[in-house]
C-alpha positions in Angstrom: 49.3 -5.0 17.1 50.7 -6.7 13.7 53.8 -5.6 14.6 53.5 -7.7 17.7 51.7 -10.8 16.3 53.9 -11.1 13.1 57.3 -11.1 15.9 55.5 -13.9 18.0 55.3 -15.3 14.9 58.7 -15.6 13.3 60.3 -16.1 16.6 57.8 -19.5 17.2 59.0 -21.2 13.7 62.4 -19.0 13.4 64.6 -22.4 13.5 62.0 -23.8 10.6 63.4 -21.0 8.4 66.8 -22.4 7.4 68.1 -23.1 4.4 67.2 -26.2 2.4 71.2 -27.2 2.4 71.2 -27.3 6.4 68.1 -29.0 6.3 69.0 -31.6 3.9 67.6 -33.6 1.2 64.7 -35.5 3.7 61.5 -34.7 2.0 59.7 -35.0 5.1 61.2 -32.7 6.6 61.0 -29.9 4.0 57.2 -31.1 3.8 56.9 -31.0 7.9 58.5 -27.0 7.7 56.7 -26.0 5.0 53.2 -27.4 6.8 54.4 -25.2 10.5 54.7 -22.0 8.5 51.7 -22.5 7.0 50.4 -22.9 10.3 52.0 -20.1 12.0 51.3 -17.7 9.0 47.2 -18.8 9.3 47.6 -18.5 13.2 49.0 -14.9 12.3 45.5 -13.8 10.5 43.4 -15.3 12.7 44.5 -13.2 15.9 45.0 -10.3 13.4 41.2 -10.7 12.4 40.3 -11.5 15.8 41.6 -8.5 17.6 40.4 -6.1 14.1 36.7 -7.6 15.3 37.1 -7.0 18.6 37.8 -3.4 17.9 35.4 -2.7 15.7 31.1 -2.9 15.9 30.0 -6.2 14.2 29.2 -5.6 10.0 25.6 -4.7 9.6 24.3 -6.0 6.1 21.6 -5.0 3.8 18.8 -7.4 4.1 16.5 -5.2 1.2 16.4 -7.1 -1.9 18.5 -4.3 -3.4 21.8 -5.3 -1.5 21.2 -9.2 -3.0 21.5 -8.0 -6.6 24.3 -7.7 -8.9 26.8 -4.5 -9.1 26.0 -4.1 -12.2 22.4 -2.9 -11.5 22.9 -1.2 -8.6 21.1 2.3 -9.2 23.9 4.1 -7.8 25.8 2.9 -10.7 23.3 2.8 -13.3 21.9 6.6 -12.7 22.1 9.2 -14.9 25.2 11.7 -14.1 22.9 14.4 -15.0 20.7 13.2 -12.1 20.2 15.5 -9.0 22.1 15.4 -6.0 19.1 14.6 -3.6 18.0 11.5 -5.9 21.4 9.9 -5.9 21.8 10.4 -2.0 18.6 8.6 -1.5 19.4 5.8 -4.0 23.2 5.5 -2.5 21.7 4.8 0.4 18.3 2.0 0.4 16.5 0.8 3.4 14.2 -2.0 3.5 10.9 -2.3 5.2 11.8 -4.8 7.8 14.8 -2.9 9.0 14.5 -1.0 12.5 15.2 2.9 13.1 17.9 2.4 15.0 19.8 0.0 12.1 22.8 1.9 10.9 23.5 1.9 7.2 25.2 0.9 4.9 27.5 3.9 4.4 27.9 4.1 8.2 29.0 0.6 8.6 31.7 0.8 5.8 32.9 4.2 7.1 33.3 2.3 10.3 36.2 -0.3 8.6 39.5 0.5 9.9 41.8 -0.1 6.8 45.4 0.8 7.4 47.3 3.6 5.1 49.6 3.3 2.2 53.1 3.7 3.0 54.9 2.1 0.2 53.6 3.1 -3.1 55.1 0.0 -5.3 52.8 -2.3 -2.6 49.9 -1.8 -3.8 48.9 -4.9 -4.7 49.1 -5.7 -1.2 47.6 -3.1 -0.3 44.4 -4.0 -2.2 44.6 -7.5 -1.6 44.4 -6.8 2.2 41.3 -3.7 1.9 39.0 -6.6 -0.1 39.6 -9.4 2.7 38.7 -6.6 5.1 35.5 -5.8 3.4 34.8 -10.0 3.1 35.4 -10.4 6.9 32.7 -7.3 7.9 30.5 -9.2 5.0 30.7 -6.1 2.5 31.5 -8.5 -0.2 32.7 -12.5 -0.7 35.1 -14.2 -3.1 33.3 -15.6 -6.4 36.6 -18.2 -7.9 39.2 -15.8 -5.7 37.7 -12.4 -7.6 36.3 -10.1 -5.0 32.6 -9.0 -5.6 30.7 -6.3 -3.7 27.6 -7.2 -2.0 25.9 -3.9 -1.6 27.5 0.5 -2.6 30.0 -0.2 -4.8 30.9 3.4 -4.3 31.5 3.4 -1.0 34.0 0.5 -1.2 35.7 2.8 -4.1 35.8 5.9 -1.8 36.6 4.3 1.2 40.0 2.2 -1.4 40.6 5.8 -2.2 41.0 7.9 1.2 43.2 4.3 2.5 45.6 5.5 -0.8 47.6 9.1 0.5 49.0 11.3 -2.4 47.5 9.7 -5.2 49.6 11.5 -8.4 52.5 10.1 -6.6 51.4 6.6 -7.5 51.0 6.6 -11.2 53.8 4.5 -11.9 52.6 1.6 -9.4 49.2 1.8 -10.4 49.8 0.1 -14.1 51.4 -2.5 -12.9 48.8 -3.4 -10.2 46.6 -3.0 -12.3 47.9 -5.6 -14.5 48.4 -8.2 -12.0 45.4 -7.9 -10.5 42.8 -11.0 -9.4 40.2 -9.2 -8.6 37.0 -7.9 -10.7 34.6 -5.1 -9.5 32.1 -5.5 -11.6 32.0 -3.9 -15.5 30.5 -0.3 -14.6 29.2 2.6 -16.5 31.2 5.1 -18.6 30.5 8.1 -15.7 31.5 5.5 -12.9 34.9 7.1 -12.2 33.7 10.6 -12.5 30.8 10.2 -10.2 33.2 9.0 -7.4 34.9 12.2 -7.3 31.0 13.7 -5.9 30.2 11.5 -3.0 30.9 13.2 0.2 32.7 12.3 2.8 30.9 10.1 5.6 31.0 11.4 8.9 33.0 9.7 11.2 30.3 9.3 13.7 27.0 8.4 12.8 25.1 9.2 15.6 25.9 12.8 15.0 24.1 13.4 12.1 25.4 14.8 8.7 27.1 17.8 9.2 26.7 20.0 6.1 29.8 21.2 4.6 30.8 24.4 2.5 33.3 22.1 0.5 33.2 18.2 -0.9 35.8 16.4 0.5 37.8 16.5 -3.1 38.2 19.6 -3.2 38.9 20.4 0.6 41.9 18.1 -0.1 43.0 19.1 -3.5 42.5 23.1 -1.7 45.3 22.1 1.1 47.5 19.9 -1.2 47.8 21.9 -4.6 49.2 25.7 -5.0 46.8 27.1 -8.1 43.7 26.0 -9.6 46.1 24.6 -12.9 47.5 21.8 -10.4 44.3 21.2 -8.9 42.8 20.3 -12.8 46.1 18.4 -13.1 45.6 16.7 -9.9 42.0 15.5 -11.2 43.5 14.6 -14.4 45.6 11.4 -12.2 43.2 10.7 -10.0 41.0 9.8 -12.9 43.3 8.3 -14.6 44.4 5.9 -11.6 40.8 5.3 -10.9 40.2 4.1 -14.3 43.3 1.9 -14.2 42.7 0.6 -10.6 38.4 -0.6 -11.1 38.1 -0.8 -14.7 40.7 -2.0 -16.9 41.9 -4.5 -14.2 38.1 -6.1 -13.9 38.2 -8.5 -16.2 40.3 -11.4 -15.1 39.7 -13.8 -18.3 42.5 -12.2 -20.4 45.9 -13.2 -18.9 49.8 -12.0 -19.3 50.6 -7.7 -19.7 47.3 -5.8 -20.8 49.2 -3.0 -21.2 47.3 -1.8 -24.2 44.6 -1.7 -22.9 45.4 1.7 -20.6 45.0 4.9 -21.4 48.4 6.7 -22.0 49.2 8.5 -19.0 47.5 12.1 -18.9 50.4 15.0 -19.7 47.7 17.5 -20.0 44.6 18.5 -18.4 41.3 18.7 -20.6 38.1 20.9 -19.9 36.5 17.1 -18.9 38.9 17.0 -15.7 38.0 20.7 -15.2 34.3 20.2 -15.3 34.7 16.7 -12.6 36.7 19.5 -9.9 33.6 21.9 -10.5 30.9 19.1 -10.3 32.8 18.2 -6.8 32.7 21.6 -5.2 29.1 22.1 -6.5 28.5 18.5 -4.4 29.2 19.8 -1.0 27.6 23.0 -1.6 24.7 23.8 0.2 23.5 27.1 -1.9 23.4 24.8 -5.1 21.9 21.8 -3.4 19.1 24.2 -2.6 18.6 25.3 -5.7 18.1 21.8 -6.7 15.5 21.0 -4.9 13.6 24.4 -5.1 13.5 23.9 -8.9 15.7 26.2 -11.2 14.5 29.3 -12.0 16.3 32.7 -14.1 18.8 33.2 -13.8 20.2 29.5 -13.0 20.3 26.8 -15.3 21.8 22.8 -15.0 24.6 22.6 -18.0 26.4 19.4 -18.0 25.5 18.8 -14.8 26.5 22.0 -13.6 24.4 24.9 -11.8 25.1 27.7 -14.5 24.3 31.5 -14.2 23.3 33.1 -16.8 24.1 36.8 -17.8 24.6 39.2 -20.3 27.3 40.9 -21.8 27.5 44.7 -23.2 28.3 43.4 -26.6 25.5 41.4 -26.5 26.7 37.9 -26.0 25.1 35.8 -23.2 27.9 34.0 -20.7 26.8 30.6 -18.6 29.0 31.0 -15.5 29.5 27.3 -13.2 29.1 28.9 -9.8 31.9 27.7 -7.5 32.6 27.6 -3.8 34.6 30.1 -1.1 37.8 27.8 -1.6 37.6 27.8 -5.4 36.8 31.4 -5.4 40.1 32.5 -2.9 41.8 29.9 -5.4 41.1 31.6 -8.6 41.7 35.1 -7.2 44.9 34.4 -5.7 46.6 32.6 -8.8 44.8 36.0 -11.1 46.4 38.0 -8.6 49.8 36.6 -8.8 50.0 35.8 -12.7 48.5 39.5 -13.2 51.2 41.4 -11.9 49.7 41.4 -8.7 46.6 43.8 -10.0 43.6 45.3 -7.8 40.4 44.3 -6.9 38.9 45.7 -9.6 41.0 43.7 -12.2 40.4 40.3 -10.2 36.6 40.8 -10.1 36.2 41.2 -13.5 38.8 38.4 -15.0 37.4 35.7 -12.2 33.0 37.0 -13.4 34.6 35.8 -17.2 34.4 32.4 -16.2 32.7 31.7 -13.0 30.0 33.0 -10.4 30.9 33.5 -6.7 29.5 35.2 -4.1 31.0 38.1 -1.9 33.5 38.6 -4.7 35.0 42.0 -4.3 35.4 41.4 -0.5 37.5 37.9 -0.8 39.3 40.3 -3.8 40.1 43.2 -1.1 40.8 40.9 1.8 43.6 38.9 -0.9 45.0 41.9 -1.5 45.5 43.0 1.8 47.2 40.2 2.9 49.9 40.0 0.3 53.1 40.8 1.3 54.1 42.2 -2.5 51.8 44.1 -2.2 52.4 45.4 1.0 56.0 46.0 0.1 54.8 47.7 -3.0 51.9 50.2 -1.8 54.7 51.2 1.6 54.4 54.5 2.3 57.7 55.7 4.1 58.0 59.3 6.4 59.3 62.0 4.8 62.4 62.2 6.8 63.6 59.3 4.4 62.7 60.6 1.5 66.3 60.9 0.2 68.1 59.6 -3.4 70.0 56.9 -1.9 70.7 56.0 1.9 74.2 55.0 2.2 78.4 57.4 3.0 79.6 57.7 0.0 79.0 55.4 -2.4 79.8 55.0 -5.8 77.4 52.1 -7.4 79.6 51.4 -10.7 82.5 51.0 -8.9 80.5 48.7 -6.4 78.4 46.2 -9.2 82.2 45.8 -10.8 83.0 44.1 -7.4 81.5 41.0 -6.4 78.5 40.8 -4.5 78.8 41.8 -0.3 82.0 43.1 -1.6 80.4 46.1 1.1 77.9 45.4 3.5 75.9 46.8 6.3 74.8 45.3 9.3 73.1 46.5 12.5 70.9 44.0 15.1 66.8 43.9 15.1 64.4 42.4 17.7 61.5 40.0 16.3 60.5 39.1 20.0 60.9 40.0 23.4 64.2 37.0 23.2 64.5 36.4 19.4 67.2 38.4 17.8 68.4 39.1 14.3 71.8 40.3 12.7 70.4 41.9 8.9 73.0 42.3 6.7 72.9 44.2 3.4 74.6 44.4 0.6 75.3 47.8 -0.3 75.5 47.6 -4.0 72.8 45.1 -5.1 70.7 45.6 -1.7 70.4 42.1 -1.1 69.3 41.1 2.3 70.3 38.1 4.9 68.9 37.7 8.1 71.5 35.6 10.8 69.6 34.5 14.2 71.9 35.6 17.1 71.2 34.5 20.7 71.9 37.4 22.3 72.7 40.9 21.3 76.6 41.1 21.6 79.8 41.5 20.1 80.6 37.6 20.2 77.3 36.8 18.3 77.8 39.7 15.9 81.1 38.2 14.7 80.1 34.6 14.6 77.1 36.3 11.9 79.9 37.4 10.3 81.8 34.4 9.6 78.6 32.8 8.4 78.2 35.3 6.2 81.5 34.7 5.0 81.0 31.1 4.3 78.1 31.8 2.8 79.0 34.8 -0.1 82.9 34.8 0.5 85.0 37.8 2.6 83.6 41.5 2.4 86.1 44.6 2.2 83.6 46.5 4.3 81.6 46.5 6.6 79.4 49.7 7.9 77.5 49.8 11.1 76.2 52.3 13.9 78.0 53.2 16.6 76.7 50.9 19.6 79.1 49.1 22.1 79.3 45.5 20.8 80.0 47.1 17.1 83.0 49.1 18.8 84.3 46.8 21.1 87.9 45.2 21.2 86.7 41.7 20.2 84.9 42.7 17.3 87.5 45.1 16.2 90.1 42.3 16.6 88.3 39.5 14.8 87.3 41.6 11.8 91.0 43.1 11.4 92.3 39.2 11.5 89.9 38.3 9.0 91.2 40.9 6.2 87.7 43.3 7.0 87.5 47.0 7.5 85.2 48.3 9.8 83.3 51.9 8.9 81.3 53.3 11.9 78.8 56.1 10.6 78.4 59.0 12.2 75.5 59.3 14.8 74.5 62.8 13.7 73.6 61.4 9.9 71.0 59.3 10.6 70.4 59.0 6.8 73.7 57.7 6.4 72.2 53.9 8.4 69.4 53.9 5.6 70.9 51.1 4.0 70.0 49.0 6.5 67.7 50.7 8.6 64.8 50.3 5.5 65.6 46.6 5.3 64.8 46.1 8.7 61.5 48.2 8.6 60.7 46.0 5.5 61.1 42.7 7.7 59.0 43.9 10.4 56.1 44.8 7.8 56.3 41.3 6.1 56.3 40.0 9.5 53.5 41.2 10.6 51.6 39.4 7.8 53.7 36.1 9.0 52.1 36.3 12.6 48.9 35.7 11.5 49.6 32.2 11.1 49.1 30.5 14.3 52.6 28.6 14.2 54.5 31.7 13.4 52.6 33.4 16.5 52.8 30.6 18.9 57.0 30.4 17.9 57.6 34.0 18.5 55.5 34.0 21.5 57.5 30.6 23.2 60.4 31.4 21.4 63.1 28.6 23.6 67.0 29.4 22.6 68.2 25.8 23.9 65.1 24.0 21.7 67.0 23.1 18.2 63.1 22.4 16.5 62.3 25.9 18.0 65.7 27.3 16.4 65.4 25.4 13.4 61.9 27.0 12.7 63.2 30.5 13.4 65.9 30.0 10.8 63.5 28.9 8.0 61.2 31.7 8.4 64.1 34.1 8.4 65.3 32.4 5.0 61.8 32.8 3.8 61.4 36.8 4.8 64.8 37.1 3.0 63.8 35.1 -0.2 60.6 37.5 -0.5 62.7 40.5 0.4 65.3 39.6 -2.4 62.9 38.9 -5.0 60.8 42.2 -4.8 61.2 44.0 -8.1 63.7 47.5 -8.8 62.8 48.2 -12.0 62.8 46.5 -15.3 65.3 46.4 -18.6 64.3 45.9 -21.9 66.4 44.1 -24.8 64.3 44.1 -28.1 61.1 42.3 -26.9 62.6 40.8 -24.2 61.1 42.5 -20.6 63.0 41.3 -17.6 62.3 42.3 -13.7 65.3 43.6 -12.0 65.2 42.4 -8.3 68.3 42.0 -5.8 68.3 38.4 -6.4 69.2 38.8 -10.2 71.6 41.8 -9.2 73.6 39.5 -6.9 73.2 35.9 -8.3 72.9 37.0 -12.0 68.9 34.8 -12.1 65.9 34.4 -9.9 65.9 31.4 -8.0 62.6 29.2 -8.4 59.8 29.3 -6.2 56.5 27.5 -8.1 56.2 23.8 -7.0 54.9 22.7 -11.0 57.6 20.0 -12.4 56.7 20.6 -15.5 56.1 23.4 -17.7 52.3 25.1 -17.7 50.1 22.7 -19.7 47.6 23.6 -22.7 44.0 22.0 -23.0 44.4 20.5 -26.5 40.3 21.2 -27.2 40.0 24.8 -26.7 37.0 26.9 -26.3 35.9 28.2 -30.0 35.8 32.2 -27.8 39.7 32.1 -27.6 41.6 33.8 -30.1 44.2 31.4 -32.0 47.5 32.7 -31.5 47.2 34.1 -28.3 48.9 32.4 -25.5 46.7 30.7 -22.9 48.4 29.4 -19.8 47.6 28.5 -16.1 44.6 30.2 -14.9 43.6 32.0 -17.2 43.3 29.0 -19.2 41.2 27.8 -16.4 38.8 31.0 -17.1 38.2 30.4 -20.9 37.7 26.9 -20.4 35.0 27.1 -17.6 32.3 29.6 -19.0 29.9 28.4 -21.9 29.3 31.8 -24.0 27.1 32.0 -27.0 26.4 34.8 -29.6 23.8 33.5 -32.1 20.6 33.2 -32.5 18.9 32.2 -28.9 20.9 32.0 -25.1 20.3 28.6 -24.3 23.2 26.0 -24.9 22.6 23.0 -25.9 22.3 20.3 -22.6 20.8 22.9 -20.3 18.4 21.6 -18.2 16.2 22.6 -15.1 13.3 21.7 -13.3 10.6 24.5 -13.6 10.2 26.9 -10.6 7.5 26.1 -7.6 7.1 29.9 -6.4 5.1 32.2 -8.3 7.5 35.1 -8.5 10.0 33.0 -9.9 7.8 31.8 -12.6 6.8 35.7 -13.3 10.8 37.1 -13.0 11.7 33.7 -15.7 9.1 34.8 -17.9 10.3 38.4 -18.0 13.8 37.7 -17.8 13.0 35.1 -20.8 11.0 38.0 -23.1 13.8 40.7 -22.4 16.8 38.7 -23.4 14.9 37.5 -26.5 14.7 41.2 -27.6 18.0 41.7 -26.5 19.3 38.9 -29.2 17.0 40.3 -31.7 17.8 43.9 -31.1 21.5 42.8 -31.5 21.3 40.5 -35.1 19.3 43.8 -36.7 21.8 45.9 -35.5 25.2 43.9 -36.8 23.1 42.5 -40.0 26.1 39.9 -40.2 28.8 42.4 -41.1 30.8 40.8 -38.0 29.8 37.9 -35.0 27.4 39.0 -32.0 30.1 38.1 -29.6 32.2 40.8 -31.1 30.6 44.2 -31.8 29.4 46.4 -29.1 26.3 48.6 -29.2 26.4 52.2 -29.2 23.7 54.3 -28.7 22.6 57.8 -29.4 20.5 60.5 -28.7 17.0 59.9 -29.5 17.4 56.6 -30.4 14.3 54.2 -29.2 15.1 51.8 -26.5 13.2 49.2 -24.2 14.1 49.5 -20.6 13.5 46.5 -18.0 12.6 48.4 -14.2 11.6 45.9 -11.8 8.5 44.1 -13.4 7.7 46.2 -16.3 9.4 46.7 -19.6 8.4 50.3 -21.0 9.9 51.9 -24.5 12.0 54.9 -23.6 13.9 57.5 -26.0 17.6 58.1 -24.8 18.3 61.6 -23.6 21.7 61.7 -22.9 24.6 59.3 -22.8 26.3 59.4 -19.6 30.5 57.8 -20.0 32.7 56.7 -17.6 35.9 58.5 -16.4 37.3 55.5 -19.5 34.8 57.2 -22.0 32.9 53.5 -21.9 29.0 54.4 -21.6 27.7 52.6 -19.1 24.3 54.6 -18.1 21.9 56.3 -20.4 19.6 59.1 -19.6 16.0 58.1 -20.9 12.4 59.3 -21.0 9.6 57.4 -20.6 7.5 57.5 -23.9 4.2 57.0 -22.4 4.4 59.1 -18.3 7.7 61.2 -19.8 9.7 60.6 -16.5 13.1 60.8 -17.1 15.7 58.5 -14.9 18.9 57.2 -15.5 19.5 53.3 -15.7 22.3 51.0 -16.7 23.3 49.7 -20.0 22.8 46.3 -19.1 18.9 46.7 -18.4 18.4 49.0 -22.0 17.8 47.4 -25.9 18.2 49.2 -29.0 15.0 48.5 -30.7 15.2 48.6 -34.6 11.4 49.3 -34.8 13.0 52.5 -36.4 15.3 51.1 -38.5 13.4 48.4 -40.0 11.1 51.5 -41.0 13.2 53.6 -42.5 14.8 50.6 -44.8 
């Protein structure tokens, strides 16, 4: 429709808009043009505004007493960060006596605002000026000496400015500038203003549904599809907040004039734990299990650090950890990038480096079901029959001579079927096993030798080529074209069928790593409608051909050492000489300038497991409660009774542990053994009973992790876990 509007336009006054020399010097004139395009320009916005209100519902305005008062105290602006998520909801949203049931909010209304997307990031300014004579036509704010001022959320008009503004970290260079040249104030707010925008939720598009709860906050169920590890999502949050800031607050004050440069904060290279904590306070936002717990009242093991839902537990060496718990997307986030920056490790290993910084539930089963679907791993754990168990498939070859030639110096080829009508020439080169996959139309002597010509344009001329003995691969025409082309052809014999391994594996490989491609819905509905004369459907094919290839080629052979230098040996270094790139950061991995006091200087800390170390609050000395925790006391009376036991047992357990390490070393850092006879407390359900330790019972890694007791008062014996047992030094304080 402006498309339209802005054509009538121009074409109606189009013989206005000549230069001045045509027109001439007649002031009149110029003074009669200038007045039509006015005209024609205000003509423009009115049937622009006109057909945006005929779209839309009419603006419904706030007619509490709350709405009438200034930004700055608005309680959604004033509150505490630290506040609960139920109170802010209820003050975000006010309602006045005199309003009926069936009068939509606030919220709703605003949500309702059509405002069109960004295209251009350097027109921003544009941009904004447009979004506030929006929200002044629905009557969501008015012009105060041309400076745009919200009449009622100030923090839906922010959330609503930042969903109209697509991929934000693209737009830190434009955002400085608009910033500076901006007219318009939003009010001074609060230090936490930006943060707190990132925990609003998203409003549901229509209201007469209802809110729909949601398992994610809209921040992170965009950074989750957008970013590839949990180090670019911090990085994300660290220019979102930094546009923020330069978009509402440095630009609101319109009394200093000319560049206010100074005045922003240096663009953010690194992440800090501040950006880390914002993505967690998010995805604790749209989480139901946590919003529950806020309104139940905390009760052991949770506690509210920096306005975080913490869990609290203890460690074998006797330090107590405060774990942020997270959501499923965060969770599959965290154990896919340990997974991948581990060496691929198990479950086991993923569990237990995620539990060092954060809380999840159901774990070891998103841990398993990662691991199942990775196509390393697949590759890696690939079981083959024994009828190819043999040294190396391949007639007659002598490697050294083969790695002195250049790479598909000898190559073997031989067709494969993907679908019912999708076909695939492999081709493998024999001495580096590198592997390229060439889509054929049909299975044929023609296509076979135009997949040899691209290969040839692709890695130069082999010398050789081996393949089975089918018709198309001894046929005349293929013959002929490979003898003009300076190739030999080597058919192997069909009664060696080890002899085709060197192809034959590669293709079983490409159907394995396919089968994890199908269970994406595109790759399933391609292969399934799979249309030869359809160049988008033969375009796809070829992409995720080149991407079964690149995984193929990067799979590891086996490593070489030079001094300290460790470097994986995979087909792609073999034939290319490096490992082509495959992680989308543009920059090298980042380091949190402020780090945690429980990381060791001079080890390296980098991409998520940075993330880890940064996220958990762990304490050693005297008492487990950090400074800032908070938490409303329980309502139910088991809760009460489980917090006061849980409360008594870890105070003996801190005790128990400063007797025992008498300050020879820090809490955090000494374990404690224990031995036979030794006098212990053990916690069982809602009793804690002294106990002597009867045997110690290690793991098959000689750790101890369950002890043999007897009770000292009914002499039952039973065997419990290390974690629920405490050295007393009754004993010890004795005997000194």
């Amino acid at each position: 429709m402006l498309t339209e509007i802005s054509i009538i336009g121009t074409n109606d006054f189009q013989h206005l808009l000549t230069p001045i020399s045509e027109i001439g010097l007649h002031k009149s004139q110029l003074a009669d043009a200038e007045v039509a395009v006015a005209e024609a320009e205000r003509a423009v916005d009115d049937q622009l505004l006109v057909d945006v209100q005929r779209r839309l519902p009419a603006p419904t305005l706030l007619t509490s007493g709350l709405a009438q008062q200034d930004p700055v105290g608005h309680p959604d602006v004033t509150a505490s960060p630290v506040a609960s998520l139920q109170g802010r909801r209820q003050a975000a949203t006010p309602r006045s006596a005199g309003l009926s049931s069936n009068t939509a909010q606030s919220n709703d209304s605003v949500s309702k605002v059509l405002i069109p997307k960004l295209a251009d990031p350097y027109n921003f300014v544009n941009h904004l000026n447009m979004f506030c004579r929006i929200m002044v036509d629905h009557g969501h704010g008015r012009f105060v000496d041309g400076a745009f001022v919200p009449s009622g959320q100030e923090t839906s008009l922010v959330v609503k400015l930042v969903k109209s503004v697509d991929k934000c970290a693209s737009l830190h260079q434009a955002a400085e500038s608009a910033a500076q040249t901006s007219t318009y104030q939003w009010g001074p707010t609060e230090e936490d203003f930006v943060d707190r925008c990132f925990t609003l939720e998203e409003e549901p598009e229509d209201a007469s549904q209802g809110h729909q709860p949601q398992t994610e906050s809209y921040l992170v169920r965009r950074l989750g599809s957008d970013t590839w590890s949990i180090d670019q999502a911090c990085r994300s949050i660290s220019v979102l907040r930094w546009c923020l800031d330069a978009w509402l607050v440095a630009a609101r004050d319109k009394t200093r004039r000319g560049p206010r440069s100074k005045d922003f904060q240096p663009f953010p290279r690194n992440w800090t734990r501040e950006d880390l904590l914002v993505l967690l306070r998010a995805d604790q936002g749209g989480n139901s299990a946590v919003c529950s717990l806020r309104e139940k009242g905390f009760s052991e093991p949770y506690y509210d650090i920096d306005g975080l839902v913490t869990f609290r537990s203890s460690l074998s060496s006797g330090a107590v950890a405060f774990r942020p718990l997270v959501s499923s997307l965060i969770r599959d986030k965290l154990l896919r990038d340990v997974h991948r920056s581990h060496g691929h490790c198990g479950v086991d290993y993923m569990c237990g480096r995620v539990t060092q910084g954060f809380h999840a539930q159901r774990l070891r089963s998103a841990a398993a079901l990662i691991k199942q679907h990775c196509v390393f791993c697949a590759r890696f754990c690939a079981s083959f029959p024994k009828t190819w168990t043999v040294p190396c498939g391949g007639p007659f070859f002598d490697l050294e001579s083969l790695m002195a030639l250049p790479a598909y110096s000898v190559v073997g080829i031989d067709f494969l079927s993907l679908a019912p009508k999708v076909k695939v020439l492999a081709v493998v080169c024999a001495a580096t096993r590198h592997c390229s996959l060439f889509y054929t139309p049909q299975e044929n002597s023609h296509c076979s030798l135009a997949a040899i010509k691209e290969l040839c344009l692709l890695f130069g001329r082999p010398l050789c080529v081996y393949s089975d003995r089918a018709s198309y691969f001894r046929s005349s025409y293929f013959l002929e074209g490979l003898e003009k082309m300076g190739i030999q052809n080597v058919h192997l014999a069909s009664r060696s069928p080890f002899e085709g391994s060197l192809y034959e594996r590669r293709n079983q490989e490409v159907r394995r790593l396919l089968r994890f491609f199908e269970e994406l819905p595109v790759v399933r509905r391609l292969l399934a409608h799979f249309d030869a004369s359809s160049v988008s459907d033969v375009t796809s094919l070829r992409r995720l051909l080149m991407e079964i290839s690149l995984i193929m080629n990067q799979r590891p052979l086996g490593i070489s050492r030079s001094g300290e230098d460790v470097n994986t040996i995979c087909p792609d270094s073999l034939c290319f000489g490096y490992t082509r790139r495959t992680d989308q950061l543009s920059e090298p991995l980042f380091e949190v300038p402020n780090r945690p006091s429980v990381v060791d200087e001079g080890v390296p800390q980098a991409g998520v497991d940075m993330v880890i170390d940064s996220a958990a609050v762990r304490r050693g000395s005297t008492g487990y409660l950090p400074l800032g925790a908070q938490g409303s006391p329980p309502q139910r009376f088991s809760a009460v009774r489980n917090s006061f036991l849980s409360y008594h047992f870890q105070w003996l357990r801190d005790r128990s542990t400063r007797n025992v390490v008498r300050g020879v070393a820090k809490a955090g850092n000494v374990s404690i053994h224990f031995d036979e006879g030794d006098l212990v407390f053990v916690k069982s359900g809602k009793v804690i009973y002294p106990a002597r330790v009867v045997q110690t019972l290690p793991g098959s890694d000689g750790v101890v992790r369950r002890l043999r007791v007897r009770n000292s008062k009914s002499g039952h014996e039973s065997t419990v876990s290390h974690h629920n047992v405490v050295k007393s030094s009754i004993e010890s304080s004795l005997q000194d």
